[in-house]
N, C-alpha and C positions, 0 to 999 in steps of 0.2 A: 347385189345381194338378193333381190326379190327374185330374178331368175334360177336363184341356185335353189332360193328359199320353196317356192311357190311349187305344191303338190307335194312337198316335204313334211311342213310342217302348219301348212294352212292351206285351203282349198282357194283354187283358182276362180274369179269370179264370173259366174254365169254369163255374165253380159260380153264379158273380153273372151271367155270360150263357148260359142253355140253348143257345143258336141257334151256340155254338162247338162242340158235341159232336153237334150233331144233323142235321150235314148242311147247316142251312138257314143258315150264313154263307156268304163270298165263297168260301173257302178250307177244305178238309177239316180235321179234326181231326187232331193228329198220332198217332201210331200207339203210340208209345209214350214216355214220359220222355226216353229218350235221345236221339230224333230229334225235339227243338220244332219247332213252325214258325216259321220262317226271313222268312218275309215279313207284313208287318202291312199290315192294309187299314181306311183310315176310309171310308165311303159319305160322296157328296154330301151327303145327307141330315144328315148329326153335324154336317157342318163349320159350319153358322152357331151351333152352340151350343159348338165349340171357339173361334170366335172371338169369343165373347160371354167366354166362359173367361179369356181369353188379355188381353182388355181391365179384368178386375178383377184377372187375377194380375201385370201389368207392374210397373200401382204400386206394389205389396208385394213387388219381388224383395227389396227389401234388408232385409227382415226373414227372408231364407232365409240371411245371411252367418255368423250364430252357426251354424245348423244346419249347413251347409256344412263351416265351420273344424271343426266336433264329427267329423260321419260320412262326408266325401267326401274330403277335402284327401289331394292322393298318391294319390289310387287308380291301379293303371294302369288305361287303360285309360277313364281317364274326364278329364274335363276339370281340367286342374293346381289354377287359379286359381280365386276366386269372379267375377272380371273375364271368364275365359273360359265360365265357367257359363252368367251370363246374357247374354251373346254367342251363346252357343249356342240358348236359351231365344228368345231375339229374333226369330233369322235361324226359328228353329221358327213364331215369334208369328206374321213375315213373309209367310210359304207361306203357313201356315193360312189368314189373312185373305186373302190374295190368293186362296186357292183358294174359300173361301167366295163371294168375289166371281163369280165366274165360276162358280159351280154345280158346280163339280170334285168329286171326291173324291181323296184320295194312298193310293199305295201305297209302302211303304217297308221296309227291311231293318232288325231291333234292332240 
């Protein structure tokens, strides 16, 4: 999951990627704590291995419904339901493989 997840929908952490503190991503580093960066960027290049991700994590959503009901149910701010979860996960799964298709890369907002 974190491999499909990760530059999707939460930025990758500095320390496990040099090339976010050093200039040599899409996007500068942020300046400091309080001002994250706002925008997340996958390269062309991730997406066929996000949608290799994305095709072993489908069939095991339903084994995320305990962890789900444990640490997300109610959050605001985050999807209500486990129904709405992988709903969202899906439409995620959706883009990604389409954009792999087509040599894309996405840029998107957390």
């Amino acid at each position: 999951m974190d491999t499909f997840l990760i530059d999707l929908i939460w930025d990758a952490d500095p320390e496990d990627d040099p090339a976010l503190t050093g200039g040599e991503g899409f996007f500068p580093a942020p300046n400091d704590r309080w001002h994250p960066r706002v925008l997340l960027a996958c390269p062309p290049e991730a997406l066929p291995g996000k949608a290799r991700a994305w095709t072993q994590v489908e069939s095991r959503l339903e084994e995320l419904r305990g962890p789900f009901a444990a640490e997300c149910a109610g959050w605001a701010g985050r999807p209500d339901t486990f129904e709405d979860f992988t709903a969202l996960l899906r439409e995620w799964g959706d883009v990604t493989t389409g954009a792999a298709r087509h040599g894309w890369g996405l840029v998107g907002l957390p």
